[in-house]
LOTI-308425 format. One record per residue (C-alpha): residue number from 1; residue in one letter; x, y, z. Coordinates in nm, 4 decimals, always signed. Layout:
REM residues N
<node panu="NUM" lomi="A" xx="X" yy="Y" zz="Z"/>
...
//
This chain:
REM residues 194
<node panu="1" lomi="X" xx="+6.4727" yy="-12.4926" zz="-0.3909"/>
<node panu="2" lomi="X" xx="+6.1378" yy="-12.6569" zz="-0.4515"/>
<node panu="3" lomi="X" xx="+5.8531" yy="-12.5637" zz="-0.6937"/>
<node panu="4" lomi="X" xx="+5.5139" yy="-12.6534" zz="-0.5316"/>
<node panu="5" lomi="X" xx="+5.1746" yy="-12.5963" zz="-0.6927"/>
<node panu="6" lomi="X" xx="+4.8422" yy="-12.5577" zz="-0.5002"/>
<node panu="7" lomi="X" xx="+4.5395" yy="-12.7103" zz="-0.7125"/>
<node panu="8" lomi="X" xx="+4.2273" yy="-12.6707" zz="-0.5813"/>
<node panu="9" lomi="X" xx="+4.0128" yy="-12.4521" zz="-0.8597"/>
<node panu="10" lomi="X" xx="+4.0870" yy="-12.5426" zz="-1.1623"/>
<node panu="11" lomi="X" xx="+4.2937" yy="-12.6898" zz="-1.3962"/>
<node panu="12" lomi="X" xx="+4.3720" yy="-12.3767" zz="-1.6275"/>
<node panu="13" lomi="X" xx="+4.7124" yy="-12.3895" zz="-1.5835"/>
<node panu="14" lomi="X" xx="+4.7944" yy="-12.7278" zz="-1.6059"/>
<node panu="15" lomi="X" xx="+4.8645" yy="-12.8020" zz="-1.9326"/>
<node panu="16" lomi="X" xx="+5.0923" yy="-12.4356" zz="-1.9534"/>
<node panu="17" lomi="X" xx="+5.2489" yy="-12.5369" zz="-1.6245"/>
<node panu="18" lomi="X" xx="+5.3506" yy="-12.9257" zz="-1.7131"/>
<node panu="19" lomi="X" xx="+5.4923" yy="-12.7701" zz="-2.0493"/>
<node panu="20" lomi="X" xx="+5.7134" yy="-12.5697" zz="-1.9173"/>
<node panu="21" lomi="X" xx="+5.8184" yy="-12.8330" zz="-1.6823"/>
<node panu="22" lomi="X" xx="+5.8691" yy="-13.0817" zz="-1.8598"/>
<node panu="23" lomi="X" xx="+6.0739" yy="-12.7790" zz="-2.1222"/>
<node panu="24" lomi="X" xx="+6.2787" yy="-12.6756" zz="-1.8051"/>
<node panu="25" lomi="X" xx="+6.3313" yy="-13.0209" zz="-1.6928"/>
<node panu="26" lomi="X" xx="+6.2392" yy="-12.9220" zz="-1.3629"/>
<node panu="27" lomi="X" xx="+6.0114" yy="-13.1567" zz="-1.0985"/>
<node panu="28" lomi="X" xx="+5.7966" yy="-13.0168" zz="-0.8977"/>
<node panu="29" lomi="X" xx="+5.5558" yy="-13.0520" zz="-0.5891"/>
<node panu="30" lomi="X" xx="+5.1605" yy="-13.0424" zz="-0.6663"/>
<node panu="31" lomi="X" xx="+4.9640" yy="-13.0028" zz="-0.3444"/>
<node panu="32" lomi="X" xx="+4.6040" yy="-13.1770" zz="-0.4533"/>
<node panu="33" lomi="X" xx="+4.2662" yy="-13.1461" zz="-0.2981"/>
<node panu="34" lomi="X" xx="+4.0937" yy="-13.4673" zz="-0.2717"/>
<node panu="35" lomi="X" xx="+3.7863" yy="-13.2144" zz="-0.4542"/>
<node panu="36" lomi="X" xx="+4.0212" yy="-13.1299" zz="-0.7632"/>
<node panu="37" lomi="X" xx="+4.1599" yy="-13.4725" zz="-0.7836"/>
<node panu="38" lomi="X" xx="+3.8059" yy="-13.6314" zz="-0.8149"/>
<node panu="39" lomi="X" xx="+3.7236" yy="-13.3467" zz="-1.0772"/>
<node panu="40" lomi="X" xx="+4.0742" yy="-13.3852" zz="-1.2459"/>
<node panu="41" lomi="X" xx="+4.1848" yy="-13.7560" zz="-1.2683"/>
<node panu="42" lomi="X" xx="+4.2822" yy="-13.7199" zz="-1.5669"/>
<node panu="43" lomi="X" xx="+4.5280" yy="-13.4522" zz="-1.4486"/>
<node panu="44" lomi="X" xx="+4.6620" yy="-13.6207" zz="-1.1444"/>
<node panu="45" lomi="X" xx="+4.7305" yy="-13.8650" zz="-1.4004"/>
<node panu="46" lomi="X" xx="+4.9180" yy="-13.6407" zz="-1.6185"/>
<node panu="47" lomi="X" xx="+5.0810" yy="-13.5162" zz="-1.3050"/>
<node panu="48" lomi="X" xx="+5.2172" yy="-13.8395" zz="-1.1770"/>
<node panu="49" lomi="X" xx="+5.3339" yy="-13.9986" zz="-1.5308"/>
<node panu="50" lomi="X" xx="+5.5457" yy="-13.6851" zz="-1.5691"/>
<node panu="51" lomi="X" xx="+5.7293" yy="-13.7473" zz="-1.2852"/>
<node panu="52" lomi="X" xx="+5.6229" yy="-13.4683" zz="-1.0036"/>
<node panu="53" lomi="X" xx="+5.5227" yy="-13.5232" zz="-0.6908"/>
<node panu="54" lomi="X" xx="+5.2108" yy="-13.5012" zz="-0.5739"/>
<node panu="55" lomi="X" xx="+5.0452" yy="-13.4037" zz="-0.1828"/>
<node panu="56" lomi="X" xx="+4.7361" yy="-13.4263" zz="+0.0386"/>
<node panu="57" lomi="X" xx="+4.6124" yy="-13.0522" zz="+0.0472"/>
<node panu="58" lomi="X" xx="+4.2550" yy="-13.1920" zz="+0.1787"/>
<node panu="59" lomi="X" xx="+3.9123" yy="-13.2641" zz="+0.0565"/>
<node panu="60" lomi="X" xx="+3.7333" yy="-12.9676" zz="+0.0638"/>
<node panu="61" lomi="X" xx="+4.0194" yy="-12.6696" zz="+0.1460"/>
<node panu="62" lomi="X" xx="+3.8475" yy="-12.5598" zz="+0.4617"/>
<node panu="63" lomi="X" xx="+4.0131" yy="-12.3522" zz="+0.7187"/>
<node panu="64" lomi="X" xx="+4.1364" yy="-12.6409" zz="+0.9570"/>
<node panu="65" lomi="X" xx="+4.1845" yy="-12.4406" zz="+1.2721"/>
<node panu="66" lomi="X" xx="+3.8124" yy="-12.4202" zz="+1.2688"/>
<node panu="67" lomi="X" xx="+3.7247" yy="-12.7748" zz="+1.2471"/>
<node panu="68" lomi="X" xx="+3.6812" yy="-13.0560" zz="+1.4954"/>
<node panu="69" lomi="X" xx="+3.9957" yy="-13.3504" zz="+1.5095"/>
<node panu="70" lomi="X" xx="+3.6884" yy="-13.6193" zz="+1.3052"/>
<node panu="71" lomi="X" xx="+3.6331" yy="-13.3286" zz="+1.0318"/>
<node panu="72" lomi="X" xx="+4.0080" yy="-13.3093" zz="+1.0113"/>
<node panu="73" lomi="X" xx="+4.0804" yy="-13.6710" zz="+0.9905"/>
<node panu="74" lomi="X" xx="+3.7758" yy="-13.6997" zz="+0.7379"/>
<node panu="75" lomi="X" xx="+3.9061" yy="-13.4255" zz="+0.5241"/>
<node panu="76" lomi="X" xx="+4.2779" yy="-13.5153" zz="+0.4847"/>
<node panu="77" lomi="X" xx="+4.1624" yy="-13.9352" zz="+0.4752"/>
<node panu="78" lomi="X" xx="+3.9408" yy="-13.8286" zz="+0.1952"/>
<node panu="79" lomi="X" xx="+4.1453" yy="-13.6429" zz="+0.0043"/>
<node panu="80" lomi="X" xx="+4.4110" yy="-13.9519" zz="+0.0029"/>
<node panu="81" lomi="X" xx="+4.1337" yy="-14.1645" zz="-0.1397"/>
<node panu="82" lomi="X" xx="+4.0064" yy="-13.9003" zz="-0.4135"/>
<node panu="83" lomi="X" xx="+4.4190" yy="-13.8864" zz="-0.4819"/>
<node panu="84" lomi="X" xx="+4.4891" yy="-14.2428" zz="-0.4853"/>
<node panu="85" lomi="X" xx="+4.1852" yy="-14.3451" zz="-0.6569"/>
<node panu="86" lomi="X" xx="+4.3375" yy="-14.0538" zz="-0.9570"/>
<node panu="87" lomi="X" xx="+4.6776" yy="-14.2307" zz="-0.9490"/>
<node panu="88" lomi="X" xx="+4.8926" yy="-14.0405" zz="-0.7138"/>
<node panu="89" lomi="X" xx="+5.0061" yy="-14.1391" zz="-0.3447"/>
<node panu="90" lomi="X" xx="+5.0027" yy="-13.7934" zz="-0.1385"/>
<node panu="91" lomi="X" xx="+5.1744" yy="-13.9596" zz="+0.1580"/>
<node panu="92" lomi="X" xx="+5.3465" yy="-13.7911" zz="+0.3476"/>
<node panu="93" lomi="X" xx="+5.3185" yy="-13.4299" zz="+0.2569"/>
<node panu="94" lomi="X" xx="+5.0545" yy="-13.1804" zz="+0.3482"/>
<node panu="95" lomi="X" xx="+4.9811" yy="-12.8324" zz="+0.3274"/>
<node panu="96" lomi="X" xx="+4.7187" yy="-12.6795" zz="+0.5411"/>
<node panu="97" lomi="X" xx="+4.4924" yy="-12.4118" zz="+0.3373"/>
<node panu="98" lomi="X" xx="+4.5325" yy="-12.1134" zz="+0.3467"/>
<node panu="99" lomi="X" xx="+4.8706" yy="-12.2293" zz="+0.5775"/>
<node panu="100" lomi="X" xx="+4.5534" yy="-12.1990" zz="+0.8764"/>
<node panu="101" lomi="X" xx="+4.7386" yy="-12.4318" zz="+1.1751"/>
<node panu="102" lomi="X" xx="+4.7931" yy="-12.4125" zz="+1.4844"/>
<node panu="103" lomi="X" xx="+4.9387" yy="-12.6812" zz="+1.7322"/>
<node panu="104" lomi="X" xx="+4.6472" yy="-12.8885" zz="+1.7661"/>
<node panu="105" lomi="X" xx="+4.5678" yy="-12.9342" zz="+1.3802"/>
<node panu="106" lomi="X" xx="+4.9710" yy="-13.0019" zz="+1.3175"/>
<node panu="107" lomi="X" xx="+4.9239" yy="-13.3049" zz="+1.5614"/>
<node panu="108" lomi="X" xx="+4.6465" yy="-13.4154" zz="+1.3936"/>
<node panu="109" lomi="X" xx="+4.7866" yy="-13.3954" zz="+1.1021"/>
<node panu="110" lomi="X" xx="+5.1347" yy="-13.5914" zz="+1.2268"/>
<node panu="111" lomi="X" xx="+4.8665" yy="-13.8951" zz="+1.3651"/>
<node panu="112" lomi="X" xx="+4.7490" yy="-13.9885" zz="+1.0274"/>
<node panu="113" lomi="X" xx="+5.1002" yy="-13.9758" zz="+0.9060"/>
<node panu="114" lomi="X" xx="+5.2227" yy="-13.6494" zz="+0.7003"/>
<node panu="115" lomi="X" xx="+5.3809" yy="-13.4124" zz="+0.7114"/>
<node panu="116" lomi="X" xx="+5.2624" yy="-13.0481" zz="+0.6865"/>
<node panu="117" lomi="X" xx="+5.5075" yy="-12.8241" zz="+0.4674"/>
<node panu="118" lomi="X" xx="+5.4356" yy="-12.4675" zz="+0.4571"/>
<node panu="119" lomi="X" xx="+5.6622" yy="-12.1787" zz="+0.2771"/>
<node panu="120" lomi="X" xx="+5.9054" yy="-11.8988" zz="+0.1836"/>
<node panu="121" lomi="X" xx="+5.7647" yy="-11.7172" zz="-0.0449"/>
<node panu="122" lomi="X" xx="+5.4002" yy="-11.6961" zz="-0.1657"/>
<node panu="123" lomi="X" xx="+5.3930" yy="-11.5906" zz="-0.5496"/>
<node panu="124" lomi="X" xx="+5.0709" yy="-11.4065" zz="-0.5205"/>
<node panu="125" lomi="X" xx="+4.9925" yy="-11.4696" zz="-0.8584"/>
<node panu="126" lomi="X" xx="+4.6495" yy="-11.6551" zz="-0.7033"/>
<node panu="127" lomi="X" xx="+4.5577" yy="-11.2706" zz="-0.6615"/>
<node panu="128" lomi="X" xx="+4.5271" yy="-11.2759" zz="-1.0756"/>
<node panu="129" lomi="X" xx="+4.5448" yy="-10.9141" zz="-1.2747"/>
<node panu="130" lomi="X" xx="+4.2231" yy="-10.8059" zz="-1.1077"/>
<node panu="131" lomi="X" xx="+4.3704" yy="-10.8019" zz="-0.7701"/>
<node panu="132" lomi="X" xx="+4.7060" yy="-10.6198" zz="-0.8903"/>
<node panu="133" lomi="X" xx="+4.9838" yy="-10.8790" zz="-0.9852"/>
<node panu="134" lomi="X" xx="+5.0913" yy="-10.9422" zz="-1.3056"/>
<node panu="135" lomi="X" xx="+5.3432" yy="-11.1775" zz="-1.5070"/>
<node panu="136" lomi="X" xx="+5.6166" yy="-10.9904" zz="-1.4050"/>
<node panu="137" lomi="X" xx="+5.5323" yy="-10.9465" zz="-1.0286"/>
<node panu="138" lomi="X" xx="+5.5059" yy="-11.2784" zz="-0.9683"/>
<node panu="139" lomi="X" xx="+5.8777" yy="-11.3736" zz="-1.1095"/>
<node panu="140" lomi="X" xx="+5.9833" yy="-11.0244" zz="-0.9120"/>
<node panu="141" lomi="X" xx="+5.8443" yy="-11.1552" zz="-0.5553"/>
<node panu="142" lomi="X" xx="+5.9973" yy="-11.4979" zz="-0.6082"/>
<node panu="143" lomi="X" xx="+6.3385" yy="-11.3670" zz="-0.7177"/>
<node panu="144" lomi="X" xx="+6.3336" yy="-11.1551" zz="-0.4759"/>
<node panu="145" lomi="X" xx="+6.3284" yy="-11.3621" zz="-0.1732"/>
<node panu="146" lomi="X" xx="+6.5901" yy="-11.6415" zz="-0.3157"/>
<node panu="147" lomi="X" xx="+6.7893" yy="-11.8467" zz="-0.0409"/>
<node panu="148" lomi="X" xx="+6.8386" yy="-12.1940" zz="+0.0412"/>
<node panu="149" lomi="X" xx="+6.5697" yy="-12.4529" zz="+0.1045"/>
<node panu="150" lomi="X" xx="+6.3165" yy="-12.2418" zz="-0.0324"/>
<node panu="151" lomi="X" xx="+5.9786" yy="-12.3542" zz="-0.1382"/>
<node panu="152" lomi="X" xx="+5.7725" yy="-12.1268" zz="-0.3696"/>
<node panu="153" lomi="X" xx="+5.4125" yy="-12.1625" zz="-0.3637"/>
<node panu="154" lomi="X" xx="+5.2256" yy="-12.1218" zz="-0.7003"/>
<node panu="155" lomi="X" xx="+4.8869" yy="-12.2061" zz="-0.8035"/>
<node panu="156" lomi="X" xx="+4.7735" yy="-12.4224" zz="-1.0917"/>
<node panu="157" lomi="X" xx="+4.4004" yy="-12.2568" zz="-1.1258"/>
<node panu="158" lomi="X" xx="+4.2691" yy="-11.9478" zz="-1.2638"/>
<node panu="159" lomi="X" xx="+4.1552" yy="-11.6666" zz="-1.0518"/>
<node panu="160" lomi="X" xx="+3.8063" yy="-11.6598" zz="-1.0771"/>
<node panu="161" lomi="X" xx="+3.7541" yy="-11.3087" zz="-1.1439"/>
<node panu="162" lomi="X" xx="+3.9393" yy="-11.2624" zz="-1.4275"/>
<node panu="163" lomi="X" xx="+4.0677" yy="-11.5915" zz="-1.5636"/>
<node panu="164" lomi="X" xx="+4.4474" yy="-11.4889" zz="-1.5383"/>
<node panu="165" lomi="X" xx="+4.6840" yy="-11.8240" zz="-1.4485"/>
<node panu="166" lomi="X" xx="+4.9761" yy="-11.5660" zz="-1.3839"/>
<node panu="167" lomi="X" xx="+5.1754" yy="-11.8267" zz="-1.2104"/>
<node panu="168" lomi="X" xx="+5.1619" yy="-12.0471" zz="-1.5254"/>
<node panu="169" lomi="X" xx="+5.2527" yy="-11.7404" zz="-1.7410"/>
<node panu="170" lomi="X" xx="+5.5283" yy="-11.6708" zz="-1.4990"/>
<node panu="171" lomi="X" xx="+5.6643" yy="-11.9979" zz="-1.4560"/>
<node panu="172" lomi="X" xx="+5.9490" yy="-12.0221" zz="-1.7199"/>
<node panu="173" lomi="X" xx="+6.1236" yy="-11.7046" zz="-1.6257"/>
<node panu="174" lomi="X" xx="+6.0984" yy="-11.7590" zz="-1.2316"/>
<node panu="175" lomi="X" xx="+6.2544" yy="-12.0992" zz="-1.3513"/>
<node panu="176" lomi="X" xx="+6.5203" yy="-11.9492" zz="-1.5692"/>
<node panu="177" lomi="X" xx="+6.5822" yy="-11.6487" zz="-1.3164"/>
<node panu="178" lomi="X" xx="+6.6696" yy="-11.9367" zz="-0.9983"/>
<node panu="179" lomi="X" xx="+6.8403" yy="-12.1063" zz="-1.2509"/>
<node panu="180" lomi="X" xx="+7.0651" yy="-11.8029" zz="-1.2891"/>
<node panu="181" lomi="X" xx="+7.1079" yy="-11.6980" zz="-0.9135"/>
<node panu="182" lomi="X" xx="+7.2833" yy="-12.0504" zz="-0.8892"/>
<node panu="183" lomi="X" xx="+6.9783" yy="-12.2569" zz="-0.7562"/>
<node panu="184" lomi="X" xx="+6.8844" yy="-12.6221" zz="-0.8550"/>
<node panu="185" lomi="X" xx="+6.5308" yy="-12.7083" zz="-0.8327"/>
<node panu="186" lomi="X" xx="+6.3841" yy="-13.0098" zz="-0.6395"/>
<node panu="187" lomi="X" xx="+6.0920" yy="-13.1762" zz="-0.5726"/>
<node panu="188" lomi="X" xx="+6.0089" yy="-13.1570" zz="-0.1874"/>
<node panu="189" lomi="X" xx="+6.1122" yy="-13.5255" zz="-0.1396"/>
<node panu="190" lomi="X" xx="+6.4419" yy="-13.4054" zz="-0.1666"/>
<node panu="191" lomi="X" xx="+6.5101" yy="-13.1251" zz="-0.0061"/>
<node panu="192" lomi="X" xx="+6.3256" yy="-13.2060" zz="+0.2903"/>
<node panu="193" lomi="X" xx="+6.5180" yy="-13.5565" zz="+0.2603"/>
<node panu="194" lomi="X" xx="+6.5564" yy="-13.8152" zz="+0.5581"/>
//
């Protein structure tokens, strides 16, 4: 199974989230706006010299079914230059915000060379204590839906309401809890593999 973290906010689980990490010996997957990268270089930084992977998750995380195939190209080539200029290479993954594609913006996507990887379970924990989710619920929805190949989708920001990083507080005992089903953890590199 593979770990991947959205980051397109803010950075207030970061520091929590490479901790644990880096406690758990666990890589993971950090999808990267080109935005938070430019904010954060200092983070992709961190990111990259701790050994996780890091993605092209675009500039600006618009909803690309609604954009023209130059706006596309302009947001995912910009976000690889925000990245790269932080640090990181996201070649070749991608995730489409909000997981808004259709067959068009997939090709698009394949002609400047990624790949987009989507998921199997969505923590929720982006939904923070304000919309309903706590600690708990997040580590309940992602052992819950445990199998083979999975990729979990967490966030690394704050919700903006009410400041909860739920996924970050969550992290170590959805780690531990795969851990115990009889799961490894991987970055996406390797369990997509060749």
């Amino acid at each position: 199974m593979a770990l991947t973290f959205d980051a397109g906010a803010n950075a207030a689980g970061l520091d929590s989230i490479l901790a644990t990490l880096a406690n758990r010996q666990v890589a993971g997957t950090f999808f990267l706006t080109g935005a938070w990268a430019a904010s954060n270089p200092s983070g992709v930084a961190r990111i990259v010299a701790s050994g996780h992977r890091v993605g092209n998750h675009t500039m600006t995380h618009p909803a690309m079914t609604r954009l023209p195939e130059p706006a596309i190209a302009a947001e995912i080539r910009d976000a690889q230059a925000a990245i790269t200029a932080a640090g990181g290479d996201p070649r070749p993954l991608f995730r489409f915000p909000f997981g808004d594609r259709d067959e068009r913006t997939i090709n698009a996507v394949n002609s400047l060379g990624y790949v987009p990887v989507r998921w199997t379970v969505d923590t929720l924990g982006w939904k923070g204590t304000s919309g309903g989710m706590s600690r708990s619920g997040v580590a309940e929805r992602v052992l819950g839906n445990l199998q083979p190949g999975g990729i979990i989708l967490m966030h690394l920001g704050s919700n903006p309401d009410d400041g909860s990083t739920l996924d970050a507080d969550a992290l170590a005992d959805v780690i531990d809890g795969i851990r115990a089903s009889g799961y490894g953890l991987v970055t996406l590199d390797r369990l997509l593999g060749p």
